[in-house]
PAKOLFI-976806 format. One line per 2 residues: number of its first residue (from 1); their letters; for each residue x, y, z of N, C-alpha, C. Coordinates in Angstrom, 2 decimals, always signed. Atoms other than C-alpha are relative to their C-alpha. Layout:
<atoms>
NUM> a> X/Y/Z/X/Y/Z/X/Y/Z; ...
</atoms>
This chain:
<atoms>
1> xx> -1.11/+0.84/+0.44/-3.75/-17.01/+7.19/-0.36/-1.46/+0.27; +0.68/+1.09/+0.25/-4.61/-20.46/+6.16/+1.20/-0.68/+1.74
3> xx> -1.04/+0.36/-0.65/-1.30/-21.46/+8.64/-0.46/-0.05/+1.65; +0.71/-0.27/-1.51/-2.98/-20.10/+11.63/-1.03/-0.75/+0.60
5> xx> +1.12/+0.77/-0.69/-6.31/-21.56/+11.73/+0.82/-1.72/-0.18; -0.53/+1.02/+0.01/-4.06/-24.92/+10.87/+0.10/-0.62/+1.27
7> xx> -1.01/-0.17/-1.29/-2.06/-24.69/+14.23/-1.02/-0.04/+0.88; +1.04/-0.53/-0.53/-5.44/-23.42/+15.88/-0.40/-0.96/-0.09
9> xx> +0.90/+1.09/+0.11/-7.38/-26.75/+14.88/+0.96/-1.08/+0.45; -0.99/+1.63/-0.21/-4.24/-29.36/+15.44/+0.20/+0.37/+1.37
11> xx> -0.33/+0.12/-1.77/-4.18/-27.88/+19.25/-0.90/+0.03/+0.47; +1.41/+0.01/-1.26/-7.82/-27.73/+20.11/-0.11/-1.51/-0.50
13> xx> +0.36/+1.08/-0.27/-8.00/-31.02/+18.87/+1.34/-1.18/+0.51; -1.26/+0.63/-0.84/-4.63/-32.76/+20.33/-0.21/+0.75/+1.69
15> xx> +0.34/-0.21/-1.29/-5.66/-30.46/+23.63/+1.51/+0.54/+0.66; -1.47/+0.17/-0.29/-2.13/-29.30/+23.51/-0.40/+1.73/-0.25
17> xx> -0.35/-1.73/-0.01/-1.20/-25.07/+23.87/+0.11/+0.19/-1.14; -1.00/-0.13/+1.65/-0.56/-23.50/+20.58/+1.10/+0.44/+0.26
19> xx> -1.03/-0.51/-0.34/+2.05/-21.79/+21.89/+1.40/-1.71/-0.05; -0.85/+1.42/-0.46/+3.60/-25.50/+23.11/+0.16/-1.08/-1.32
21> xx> +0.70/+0.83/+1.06/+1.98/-27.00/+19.80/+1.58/+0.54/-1.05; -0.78/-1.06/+0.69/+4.57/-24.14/+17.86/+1.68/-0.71/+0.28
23> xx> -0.59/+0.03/-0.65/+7.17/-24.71/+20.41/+0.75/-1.33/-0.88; -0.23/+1.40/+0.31/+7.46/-28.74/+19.79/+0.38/-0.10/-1.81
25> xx> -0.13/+0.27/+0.98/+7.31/-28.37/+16.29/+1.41/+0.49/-0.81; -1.22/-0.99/+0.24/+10.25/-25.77/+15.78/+0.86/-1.11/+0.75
27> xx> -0.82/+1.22/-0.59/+11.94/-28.44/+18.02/+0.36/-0.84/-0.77; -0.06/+1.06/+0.84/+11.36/-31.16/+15.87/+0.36/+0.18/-0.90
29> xx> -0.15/-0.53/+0.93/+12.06/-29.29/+12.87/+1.60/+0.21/-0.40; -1.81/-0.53/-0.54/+15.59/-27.98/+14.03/+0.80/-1.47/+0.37
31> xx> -0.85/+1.35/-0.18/+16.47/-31.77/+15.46/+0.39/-0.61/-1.13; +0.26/+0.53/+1.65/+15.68/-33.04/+11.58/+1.16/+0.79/-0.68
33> xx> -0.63/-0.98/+0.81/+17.77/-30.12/+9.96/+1.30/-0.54/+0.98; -1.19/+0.60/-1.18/+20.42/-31.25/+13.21/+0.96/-1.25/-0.55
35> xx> -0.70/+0.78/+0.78/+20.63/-34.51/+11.83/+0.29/-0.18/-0.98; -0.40/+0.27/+1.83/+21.06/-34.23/+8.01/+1.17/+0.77/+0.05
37> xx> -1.42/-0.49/+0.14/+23.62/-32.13/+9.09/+0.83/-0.77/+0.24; -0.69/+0.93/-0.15/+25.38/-34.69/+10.78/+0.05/-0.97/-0.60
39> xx> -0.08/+1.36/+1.82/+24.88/-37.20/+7.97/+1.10/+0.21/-0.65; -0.76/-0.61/+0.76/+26.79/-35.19/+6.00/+1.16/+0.05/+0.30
41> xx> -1.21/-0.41/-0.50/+29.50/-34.28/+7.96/+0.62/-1.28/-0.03; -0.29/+1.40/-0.61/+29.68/-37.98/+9.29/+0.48/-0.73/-1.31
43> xx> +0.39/+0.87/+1.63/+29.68/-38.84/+5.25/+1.88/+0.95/-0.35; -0.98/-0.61/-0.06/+32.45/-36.33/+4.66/+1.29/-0.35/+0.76
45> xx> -0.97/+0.18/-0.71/+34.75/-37.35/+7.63/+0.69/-1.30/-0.44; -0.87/+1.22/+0.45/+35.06/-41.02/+6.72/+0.16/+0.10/-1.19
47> xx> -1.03/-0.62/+0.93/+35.44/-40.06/+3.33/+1.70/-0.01/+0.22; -1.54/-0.03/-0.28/+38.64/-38.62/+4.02/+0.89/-0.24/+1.60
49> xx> -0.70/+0.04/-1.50/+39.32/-40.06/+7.71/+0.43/+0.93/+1.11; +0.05/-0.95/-0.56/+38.86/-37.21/+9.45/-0.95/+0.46/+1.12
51> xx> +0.66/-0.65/-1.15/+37.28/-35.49/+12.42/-0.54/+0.93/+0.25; +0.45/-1.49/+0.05/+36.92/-32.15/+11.57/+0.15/+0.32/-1.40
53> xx> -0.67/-0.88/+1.31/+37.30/-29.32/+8.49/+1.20/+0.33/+0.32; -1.22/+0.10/-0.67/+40.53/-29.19/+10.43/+1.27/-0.94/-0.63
55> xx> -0.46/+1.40/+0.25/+41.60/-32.41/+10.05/-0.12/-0.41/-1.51; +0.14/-0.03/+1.26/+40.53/-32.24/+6.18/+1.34/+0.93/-0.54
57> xx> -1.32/-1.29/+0.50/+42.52/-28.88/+5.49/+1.16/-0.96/+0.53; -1.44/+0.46/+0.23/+45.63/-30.36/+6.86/+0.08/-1.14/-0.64
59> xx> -0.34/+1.07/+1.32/+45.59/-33.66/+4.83/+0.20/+0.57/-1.38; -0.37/-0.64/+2.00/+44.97/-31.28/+1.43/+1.33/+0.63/+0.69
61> xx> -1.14/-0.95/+0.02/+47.88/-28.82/+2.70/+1.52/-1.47/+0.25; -1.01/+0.73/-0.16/+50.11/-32.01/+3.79/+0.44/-1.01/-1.30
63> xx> -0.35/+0.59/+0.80/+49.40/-33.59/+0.43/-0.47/-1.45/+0.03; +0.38/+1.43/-0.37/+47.75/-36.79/+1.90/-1.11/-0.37/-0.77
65> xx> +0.83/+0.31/+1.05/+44.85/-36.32/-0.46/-0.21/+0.71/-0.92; +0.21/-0.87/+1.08/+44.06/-35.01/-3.82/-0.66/+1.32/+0.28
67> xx> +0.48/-1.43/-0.09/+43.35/-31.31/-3.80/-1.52/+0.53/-0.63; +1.65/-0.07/+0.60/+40.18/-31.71/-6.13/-0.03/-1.40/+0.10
69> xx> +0.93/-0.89/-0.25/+37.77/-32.63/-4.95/-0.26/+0.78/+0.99; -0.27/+0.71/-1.45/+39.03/-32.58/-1.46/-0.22/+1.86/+0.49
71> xx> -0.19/-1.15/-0.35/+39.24/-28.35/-1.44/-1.66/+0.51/-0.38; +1.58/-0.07/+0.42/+35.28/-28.21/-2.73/-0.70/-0.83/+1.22
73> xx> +0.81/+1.02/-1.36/+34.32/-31.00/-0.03/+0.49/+0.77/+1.58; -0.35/-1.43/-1.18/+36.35/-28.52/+2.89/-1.24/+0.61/+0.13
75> xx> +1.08/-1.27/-0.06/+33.97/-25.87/+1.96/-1.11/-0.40/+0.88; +0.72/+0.57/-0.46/+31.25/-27.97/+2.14/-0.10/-0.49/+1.31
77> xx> -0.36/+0.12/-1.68/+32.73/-29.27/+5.64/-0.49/+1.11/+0.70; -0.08/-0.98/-0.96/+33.01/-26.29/+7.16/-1.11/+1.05/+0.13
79> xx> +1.74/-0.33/-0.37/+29.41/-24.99/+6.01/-1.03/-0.36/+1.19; +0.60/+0.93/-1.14/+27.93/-27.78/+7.69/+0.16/+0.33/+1.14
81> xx> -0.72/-0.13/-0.95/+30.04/-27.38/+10.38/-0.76/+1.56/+0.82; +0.69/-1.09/-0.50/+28.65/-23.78/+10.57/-1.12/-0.06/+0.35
83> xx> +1.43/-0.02/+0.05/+25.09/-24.59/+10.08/-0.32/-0.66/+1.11; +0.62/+0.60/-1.02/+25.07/-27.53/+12.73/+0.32/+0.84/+1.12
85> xx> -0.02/-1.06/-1.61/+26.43/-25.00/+15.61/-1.19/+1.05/-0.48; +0.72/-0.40/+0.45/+24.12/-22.72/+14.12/-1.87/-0.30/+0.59
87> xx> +0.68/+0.70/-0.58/+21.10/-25.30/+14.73/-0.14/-0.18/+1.15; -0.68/+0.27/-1.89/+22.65/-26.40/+18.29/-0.51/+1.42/+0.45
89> xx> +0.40/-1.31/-0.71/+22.46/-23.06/+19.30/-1.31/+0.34/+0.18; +1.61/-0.28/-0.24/+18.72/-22.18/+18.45/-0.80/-1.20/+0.75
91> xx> +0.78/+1.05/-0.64/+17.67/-25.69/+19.79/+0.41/+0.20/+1.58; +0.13/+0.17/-0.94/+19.60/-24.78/+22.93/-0.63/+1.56/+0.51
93> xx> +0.37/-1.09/-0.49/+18.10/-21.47/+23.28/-1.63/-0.12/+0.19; +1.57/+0.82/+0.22/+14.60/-23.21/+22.54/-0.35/-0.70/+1.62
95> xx> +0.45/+0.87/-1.13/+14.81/-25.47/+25.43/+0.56/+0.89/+1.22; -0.28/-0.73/-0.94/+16.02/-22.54/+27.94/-1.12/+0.64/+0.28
</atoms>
């Protein structure tokens, strides 16, 4: 597997574990995917002045903002929302 000897050559010559080489990179990988989540969300909240998919749903149910697009952008919220605990989690199970 071309992937292997990759990993294999970028740690004998950095002098770094592959194991640790693996390690760091899945780290880095997961922080990246961490923050585009929070982009999003962060992009979403001020949007509609909000804090949460919480805080979204009750503005559509109270009527405080239009229902389209605002019930399509929820979704989207609360994906995110899934995906970054999601992330969090494997990054904190990474560094345990």
């Amino acid at each position: 597997m071309a992937e292997t000897a990759f990993v294999n050559r970028v740690s004998r010559a950095l002098g770094v574990s592959r194991d640790e080489l693996v390690k760091r990179g899945v780290e880095e990988f997961l922080q990246a995917q961490l923050r585009a989540c929070f982009a999003e969300i962060h992009e979403l909240e001020v949007r509609y002045g909000v804090k949460s998919s919480e805080g979204l749903e009750g503005k559509i149910r109270e009527g405080v903002v239009d229902e389209h697009p605002a019930w399509e952008d929820l979704i989207v919220l609360e994906n995110l929302e899934e995906r970054a605990g999601k992330i969090q989690r494997e990054l904190n199970a990474l560094k345990s």
